[in-house]
MARMILUM-100888 format. One record per residue (C-alpha): residue number from 1; residue in one letter; chain; x, y, z. Coordinates in steps of 0.001 Angstrom, whole numbers, plus 524288, in hexadecimal, padded with zeros to 5 digits. Layout:
BEGIN
TILUM  nr rest kette     u     v     w
TILUM NUM    a     A     X     Y     Z
...
***
This chain:
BEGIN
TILUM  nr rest kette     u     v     w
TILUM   1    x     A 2BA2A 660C6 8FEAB
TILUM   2    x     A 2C779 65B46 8FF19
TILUM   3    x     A 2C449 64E8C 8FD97
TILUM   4    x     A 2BD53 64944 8F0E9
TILUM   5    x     A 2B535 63DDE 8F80F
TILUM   6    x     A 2B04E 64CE3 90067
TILUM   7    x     A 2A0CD 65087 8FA95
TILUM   8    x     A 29EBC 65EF3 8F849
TILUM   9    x     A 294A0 664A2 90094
TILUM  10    x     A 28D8F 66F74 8FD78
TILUM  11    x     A 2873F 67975 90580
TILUM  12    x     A 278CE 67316 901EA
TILUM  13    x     A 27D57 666A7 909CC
TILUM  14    x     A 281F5 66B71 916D7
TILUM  15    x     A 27CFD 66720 92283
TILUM  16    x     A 26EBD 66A07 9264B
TILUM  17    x     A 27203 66D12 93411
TILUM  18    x     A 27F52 675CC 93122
TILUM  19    x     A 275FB 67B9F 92735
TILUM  20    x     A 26C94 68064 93218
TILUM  21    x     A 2746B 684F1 93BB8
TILUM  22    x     A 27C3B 68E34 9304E
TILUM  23    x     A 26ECF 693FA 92C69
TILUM  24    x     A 26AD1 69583 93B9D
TILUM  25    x     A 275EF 6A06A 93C58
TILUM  26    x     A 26FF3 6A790 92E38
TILUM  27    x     A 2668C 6B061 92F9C
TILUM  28    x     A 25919 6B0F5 92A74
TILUM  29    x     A 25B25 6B8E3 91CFB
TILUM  30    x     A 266B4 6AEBA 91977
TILUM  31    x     A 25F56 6A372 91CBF
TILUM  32    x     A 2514F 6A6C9 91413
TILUM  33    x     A 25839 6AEFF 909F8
TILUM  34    x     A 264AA 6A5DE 90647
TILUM  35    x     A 2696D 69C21 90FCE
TILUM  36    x     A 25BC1 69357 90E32
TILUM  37    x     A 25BDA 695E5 8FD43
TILUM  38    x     A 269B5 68EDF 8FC13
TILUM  39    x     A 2668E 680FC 8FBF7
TILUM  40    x     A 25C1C 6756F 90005
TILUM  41    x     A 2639C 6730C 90B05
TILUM  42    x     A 2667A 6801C 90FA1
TILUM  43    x     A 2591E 68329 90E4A
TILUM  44    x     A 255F1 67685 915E9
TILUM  45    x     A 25EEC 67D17 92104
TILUM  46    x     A 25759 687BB 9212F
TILUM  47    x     A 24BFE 68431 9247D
TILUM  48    x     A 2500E 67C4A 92FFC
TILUM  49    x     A 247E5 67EFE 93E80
TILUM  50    x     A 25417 683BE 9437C
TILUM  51    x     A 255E8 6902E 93C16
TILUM  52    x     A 24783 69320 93CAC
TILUM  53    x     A 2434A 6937F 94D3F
TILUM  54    x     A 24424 6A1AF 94C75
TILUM  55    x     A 24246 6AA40 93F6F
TILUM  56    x     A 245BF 6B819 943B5
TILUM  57    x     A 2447A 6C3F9 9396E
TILUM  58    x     A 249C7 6CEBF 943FE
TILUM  59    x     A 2572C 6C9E9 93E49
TILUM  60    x     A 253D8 6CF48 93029
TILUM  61    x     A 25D45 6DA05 92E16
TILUM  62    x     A 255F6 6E8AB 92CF6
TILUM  63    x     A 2610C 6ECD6 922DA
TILUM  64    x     A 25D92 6E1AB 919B1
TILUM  65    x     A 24FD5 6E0BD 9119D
TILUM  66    x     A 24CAB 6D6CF 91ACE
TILUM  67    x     A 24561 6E12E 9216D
TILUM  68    x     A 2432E 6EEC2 92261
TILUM  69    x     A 24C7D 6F8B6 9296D
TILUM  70    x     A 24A79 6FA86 9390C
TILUM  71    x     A 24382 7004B 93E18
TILUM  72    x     A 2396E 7063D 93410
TILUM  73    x     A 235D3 6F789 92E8C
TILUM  74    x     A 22A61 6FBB5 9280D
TILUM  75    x     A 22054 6F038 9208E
TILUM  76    x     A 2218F 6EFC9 91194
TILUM  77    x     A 21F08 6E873 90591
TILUM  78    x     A 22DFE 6E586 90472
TILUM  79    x     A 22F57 6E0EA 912DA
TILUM  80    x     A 2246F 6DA4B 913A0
TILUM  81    x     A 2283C 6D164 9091A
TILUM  82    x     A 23695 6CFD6 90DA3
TILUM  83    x     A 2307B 6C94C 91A9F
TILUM  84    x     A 228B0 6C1EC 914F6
TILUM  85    x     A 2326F 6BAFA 90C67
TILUM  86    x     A 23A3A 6BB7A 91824
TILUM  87    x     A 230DB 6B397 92104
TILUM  88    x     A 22CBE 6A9F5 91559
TILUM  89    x     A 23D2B 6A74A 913F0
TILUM  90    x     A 23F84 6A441 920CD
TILUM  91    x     A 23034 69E63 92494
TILUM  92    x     A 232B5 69437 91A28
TILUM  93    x     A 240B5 6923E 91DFF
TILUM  94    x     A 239C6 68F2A 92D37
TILUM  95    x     A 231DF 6850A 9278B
TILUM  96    x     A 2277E 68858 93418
TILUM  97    x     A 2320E 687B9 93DAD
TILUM  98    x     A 2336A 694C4 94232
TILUM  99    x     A 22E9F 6989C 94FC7
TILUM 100    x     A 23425 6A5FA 9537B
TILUM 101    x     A 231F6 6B0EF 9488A
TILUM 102    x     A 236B2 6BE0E 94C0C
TILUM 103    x     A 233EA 6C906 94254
TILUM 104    x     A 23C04 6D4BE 93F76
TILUM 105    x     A 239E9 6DF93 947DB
TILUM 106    x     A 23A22 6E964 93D47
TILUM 107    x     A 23172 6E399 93319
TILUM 108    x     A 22483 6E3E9 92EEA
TILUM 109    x     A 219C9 6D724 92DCE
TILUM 110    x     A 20D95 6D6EB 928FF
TILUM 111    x     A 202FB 6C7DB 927AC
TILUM 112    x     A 20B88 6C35E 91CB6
TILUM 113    x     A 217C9 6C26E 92562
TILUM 114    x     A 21215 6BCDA 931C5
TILUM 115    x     A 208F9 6B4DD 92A27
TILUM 116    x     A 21472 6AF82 9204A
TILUM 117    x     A 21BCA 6AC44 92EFA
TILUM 118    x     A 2100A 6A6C4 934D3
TILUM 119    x     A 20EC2 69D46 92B34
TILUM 120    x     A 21C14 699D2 92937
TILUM 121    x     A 21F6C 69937 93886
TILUM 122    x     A 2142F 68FD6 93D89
TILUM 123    x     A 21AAA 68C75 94A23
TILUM 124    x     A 21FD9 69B58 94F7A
TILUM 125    x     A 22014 69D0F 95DC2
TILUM 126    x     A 22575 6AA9E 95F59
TILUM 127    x     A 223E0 6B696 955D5
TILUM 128    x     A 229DE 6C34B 95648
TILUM 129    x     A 22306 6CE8A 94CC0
TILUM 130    x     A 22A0D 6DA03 94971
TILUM 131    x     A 22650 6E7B7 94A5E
TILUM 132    x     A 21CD7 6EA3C 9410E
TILUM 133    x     A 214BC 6E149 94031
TILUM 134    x     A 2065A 6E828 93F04
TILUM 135    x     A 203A5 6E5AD 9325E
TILUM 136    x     A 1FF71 6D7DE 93598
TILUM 137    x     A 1F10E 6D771 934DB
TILUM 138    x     A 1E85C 6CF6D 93D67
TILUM 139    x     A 1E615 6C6C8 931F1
TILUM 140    x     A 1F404 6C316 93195
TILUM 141    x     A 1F655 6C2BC 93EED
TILUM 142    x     A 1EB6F 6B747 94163
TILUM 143    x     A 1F04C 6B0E2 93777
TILUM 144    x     A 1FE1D 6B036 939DD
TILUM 145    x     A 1FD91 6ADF4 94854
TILUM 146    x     A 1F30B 6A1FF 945A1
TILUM 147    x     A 1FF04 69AC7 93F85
TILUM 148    x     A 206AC 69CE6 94A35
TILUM 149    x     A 1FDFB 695E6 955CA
TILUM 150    x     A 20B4D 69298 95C50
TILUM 151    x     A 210CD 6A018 95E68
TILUM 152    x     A 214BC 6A282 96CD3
TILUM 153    x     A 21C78 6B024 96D90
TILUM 154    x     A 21AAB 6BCD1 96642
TILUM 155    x     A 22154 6C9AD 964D5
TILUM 156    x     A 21B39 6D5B9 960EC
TILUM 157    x     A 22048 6E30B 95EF9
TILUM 158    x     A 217B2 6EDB2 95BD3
TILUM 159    x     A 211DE 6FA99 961E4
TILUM 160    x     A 20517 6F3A3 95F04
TILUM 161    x     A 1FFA4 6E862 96704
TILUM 162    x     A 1FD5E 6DD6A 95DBC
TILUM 163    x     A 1EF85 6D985 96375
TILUM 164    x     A 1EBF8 6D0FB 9563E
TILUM 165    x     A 1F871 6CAB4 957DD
TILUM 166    x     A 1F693 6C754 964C1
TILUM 167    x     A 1E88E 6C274 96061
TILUM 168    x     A 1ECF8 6B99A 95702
TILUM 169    x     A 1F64C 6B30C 95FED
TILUM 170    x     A 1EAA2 6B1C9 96B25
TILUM 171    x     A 1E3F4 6AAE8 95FF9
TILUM 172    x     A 1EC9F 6A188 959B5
TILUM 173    x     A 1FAC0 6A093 962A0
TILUM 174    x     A 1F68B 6989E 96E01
TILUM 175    x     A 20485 69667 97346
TILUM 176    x     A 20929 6A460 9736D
TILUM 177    x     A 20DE8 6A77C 98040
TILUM 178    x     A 2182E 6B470 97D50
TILUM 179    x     A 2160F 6C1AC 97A22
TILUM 180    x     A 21FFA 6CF9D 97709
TILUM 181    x     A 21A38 6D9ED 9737C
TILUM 182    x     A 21FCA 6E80C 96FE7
TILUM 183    x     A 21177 6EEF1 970D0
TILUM 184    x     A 20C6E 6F720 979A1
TILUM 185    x     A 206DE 6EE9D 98446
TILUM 186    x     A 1FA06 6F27E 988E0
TILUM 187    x     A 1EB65 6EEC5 98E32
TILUM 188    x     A 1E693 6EF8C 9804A
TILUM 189    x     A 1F172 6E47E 97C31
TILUM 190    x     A 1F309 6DD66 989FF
TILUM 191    x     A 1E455 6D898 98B23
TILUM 192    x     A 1E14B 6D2C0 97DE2
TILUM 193    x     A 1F093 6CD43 97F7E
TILUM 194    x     A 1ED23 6C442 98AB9
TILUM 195    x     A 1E159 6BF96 983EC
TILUM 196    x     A 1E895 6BD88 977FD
TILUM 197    x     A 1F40B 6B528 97DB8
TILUM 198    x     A 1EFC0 6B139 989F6
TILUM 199    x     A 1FA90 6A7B0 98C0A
TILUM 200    x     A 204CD 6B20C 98ABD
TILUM 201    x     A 21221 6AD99 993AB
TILUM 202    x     A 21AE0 6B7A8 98D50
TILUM 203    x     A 21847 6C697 98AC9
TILUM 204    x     A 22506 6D121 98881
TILUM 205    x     A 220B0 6DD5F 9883C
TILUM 206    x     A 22F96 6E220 9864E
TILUM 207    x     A 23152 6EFCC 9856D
TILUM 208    x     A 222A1 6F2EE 981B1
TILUM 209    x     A 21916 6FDFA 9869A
TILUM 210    x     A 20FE4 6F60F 99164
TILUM 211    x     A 203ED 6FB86 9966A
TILUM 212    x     A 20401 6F7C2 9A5E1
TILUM 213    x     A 1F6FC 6F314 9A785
TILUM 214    x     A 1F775 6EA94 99B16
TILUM 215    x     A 20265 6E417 9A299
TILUM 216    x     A 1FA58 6E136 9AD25
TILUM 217    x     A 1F0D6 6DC5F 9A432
TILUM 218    x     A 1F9C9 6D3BE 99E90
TILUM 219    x     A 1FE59 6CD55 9ABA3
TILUM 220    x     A 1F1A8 6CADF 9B0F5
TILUM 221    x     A 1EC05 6C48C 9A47C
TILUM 222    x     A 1F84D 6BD6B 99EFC
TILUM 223    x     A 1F66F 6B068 9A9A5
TILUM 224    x     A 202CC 6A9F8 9A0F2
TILUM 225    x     A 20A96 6B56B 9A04E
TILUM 226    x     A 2185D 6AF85 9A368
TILUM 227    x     A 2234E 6BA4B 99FEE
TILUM 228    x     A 21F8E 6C94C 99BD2
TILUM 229    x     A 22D01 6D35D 9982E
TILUM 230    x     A 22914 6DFC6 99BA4
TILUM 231    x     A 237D1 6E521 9983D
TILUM 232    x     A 2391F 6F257 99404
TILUM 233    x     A 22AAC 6F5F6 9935F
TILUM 234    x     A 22526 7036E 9953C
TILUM 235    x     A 21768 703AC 99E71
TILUM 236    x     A 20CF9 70AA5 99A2E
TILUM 237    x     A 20329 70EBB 9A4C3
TILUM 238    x     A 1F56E 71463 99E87
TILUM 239    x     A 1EDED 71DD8 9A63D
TILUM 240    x     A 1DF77 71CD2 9AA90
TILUM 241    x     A 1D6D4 71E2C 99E78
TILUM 242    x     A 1E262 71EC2 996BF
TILUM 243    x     A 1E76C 72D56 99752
TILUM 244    x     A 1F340 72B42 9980B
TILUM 245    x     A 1FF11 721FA 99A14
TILUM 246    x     A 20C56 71EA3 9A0F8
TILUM 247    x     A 217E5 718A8 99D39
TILUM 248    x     A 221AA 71325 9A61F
TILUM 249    x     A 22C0B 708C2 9A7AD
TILUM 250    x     A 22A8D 70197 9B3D6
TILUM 251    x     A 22063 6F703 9B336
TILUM 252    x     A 214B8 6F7F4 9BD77
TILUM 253    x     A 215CA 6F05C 9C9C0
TILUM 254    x     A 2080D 6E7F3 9C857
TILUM 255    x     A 20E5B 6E38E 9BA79
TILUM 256    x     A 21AD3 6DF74 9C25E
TILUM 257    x     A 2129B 6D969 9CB8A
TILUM 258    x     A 20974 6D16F 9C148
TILUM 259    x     A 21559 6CC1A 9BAF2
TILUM 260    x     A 219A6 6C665 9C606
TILUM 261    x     A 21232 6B926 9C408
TILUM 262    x     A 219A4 6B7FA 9B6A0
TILUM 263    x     A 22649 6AFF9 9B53D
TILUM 264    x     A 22D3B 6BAE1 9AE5C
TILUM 265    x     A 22B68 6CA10 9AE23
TILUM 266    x     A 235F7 6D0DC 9A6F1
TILUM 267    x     A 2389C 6DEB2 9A938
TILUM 268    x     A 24415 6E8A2 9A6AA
TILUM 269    x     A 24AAD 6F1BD 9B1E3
TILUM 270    x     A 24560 6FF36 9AB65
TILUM 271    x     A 24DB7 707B7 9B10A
TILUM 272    x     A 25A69 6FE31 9AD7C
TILUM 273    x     A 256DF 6F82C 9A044
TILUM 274    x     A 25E4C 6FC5F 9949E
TILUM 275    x     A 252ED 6F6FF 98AB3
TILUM 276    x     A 249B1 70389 991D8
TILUM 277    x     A 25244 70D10 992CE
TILUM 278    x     A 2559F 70A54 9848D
TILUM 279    x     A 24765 70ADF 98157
TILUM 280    x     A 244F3 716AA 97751
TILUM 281    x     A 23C1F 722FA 97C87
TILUM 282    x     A 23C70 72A08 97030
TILUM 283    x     A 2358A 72968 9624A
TILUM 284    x     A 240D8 7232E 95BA6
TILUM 285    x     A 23A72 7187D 95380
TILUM 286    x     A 24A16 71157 951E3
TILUM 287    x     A 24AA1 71144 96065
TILUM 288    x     A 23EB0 70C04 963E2
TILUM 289    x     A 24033 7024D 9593F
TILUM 290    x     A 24B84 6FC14 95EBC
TILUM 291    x     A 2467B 6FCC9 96CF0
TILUM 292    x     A 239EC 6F499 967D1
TILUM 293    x     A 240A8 6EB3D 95DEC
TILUM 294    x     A 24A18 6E6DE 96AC5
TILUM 295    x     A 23E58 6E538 97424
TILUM 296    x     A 23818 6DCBB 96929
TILUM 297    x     A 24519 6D3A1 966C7
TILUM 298    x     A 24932 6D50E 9758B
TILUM 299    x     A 24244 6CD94 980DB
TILUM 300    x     A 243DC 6C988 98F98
TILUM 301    x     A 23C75 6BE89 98C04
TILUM 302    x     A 243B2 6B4EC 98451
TILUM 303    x     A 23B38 6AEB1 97CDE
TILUM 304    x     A 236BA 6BD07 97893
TILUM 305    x     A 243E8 6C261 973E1
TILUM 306    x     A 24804 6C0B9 96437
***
């Protein structure tokens, strides 16, 4: 200071709100792991409602041991415990306040991460699980998803339909009204679905395997049933007594036809969209990877996309 009547100010007393807006452009791993240990006031910064609306771990870096490398994220000891130190960081940091958590594609979760989130992120509205997330147990799943009686919009990827997840919801989230799933959509799924979340207003089915008559299922059961993305999906038609099966691209006229009565159906031009013509026909675990992880983060519906 040039002047001697001048105070010195140190970084501990700068102002609240400058402090804020700085730590809004950090990201996550600065914030719990330094930027919040400096000082009572910086720490005080951290924590405000601003930073916390939206805690997303898809921006963990894969070539840090934040998380394992993509896309072979396999669940052990090791990774286990850096998420969970992860989500206890920033959970506490949120003070409650966080209402959008989106997991990392690419890593693993078991009951002690969703139940450490559950309980540290009472007033969630949307959640977005990663990949593997099948070693959550029934037990956990109740009991998470019982803390979270205000959720409203899930996404789940997974070759496997996630009926007890789906149950739990039915039982305890009376305001959920939106749905992606990355499954393959059949009657098995479809019918317990509508009695599950018979509300539902918003289902993507983005890019997914869907069984024709569980579509048809779906629209004459789902009475709220505002927007449904059938973008990039592949149709499955099953033969009589199941002997066989079809697969094709262009989506039945009676589906076409039921969807009419809904505000939005969202479809793709097959024979003109880049997303299916980029969509990998081979074994190639990288390739298909890549093609699922952008159907999870990507959506025509807004409110869907990450």
């Amino acid at each position: 200071m040039r002047n001697q009547g001048s105070s010195d100010r140190s970084w501990n007393n700068m102002d609240y709100n400058i402090l804020v807006k700085i730590f809004m452009t950090l990201n996550l791993m600065d914030i719990i792991s330094s930027v919040s240990l400096v000082c009572s006031s910086w720490r005080s910064a951290c924590c405000d409602p601003a930073l916390w609306k939206k805690l997303d771990l898809s921006t963990l870096s894969p070539d840090t041991n934040d998380v394992l490398p993509k896309p072979y994220t396999l669940s052990n000891d090791e990774s286990g415990k850096i998420l969970t130190k992860i989500l206890k960081s920033a959970l506490n940091l949120s003070r409650g306040n966080v209402t959008c958590l989106v997991f990392n594609y690419f890593i693993s979760i078991n009951d002690e991460h969703l139940v450490c989130a559950s309980e540290r992120s009472p007033n969630l509205k949307r959640l977005i699980l990663p990949l593997n997330w099948h070693q959550l147990t029934e037990s956990g799943i109740q009991q998470s998803f019982k803390m979270w009686e205000g959720l409203e919009s899930l996404t789940v990827p997974s070759v496997i339909a996630p009926f007890k997840i789906m149950e739990a919801i039915g039982l305890y989230c009376k305001s959920f009204s939106e749905l992606k799933l990355q499954c393959f959509f059949n009657l098995n799924f479809a019918v317990p679905l509508t009695k599950n979340v018979p509300k539902l207003k918003v289902l993507s089915l983005r890019g997914t395997m869907v069984h024709n008559q569980a579509m048809i299922y779906v629209l004459d059961n789902f009475e709220h049933l505002e927007v449904l993305n059938m973008c990039h999906c592949q149709m499955k038609e099953v033969y009589q007594y199941e002997v066989g099966f079809t697969l094709y691209r262009e989506i039945d006229l009676p589906i076409i036809e039921k969807s009419s009565r809904l505000k939005k159906f969202l479809t793709c031009q097959r024979d003109t969209c880049n997303m299916c013509k980029r969509r990998p026909y081979n074994e190639r675990v990288l390739y298909w990877t890549e093609f699922e992880q952008r159907c999870w983060r990507e959506d025509e519906v807004s409110s869907l996309a990450h």
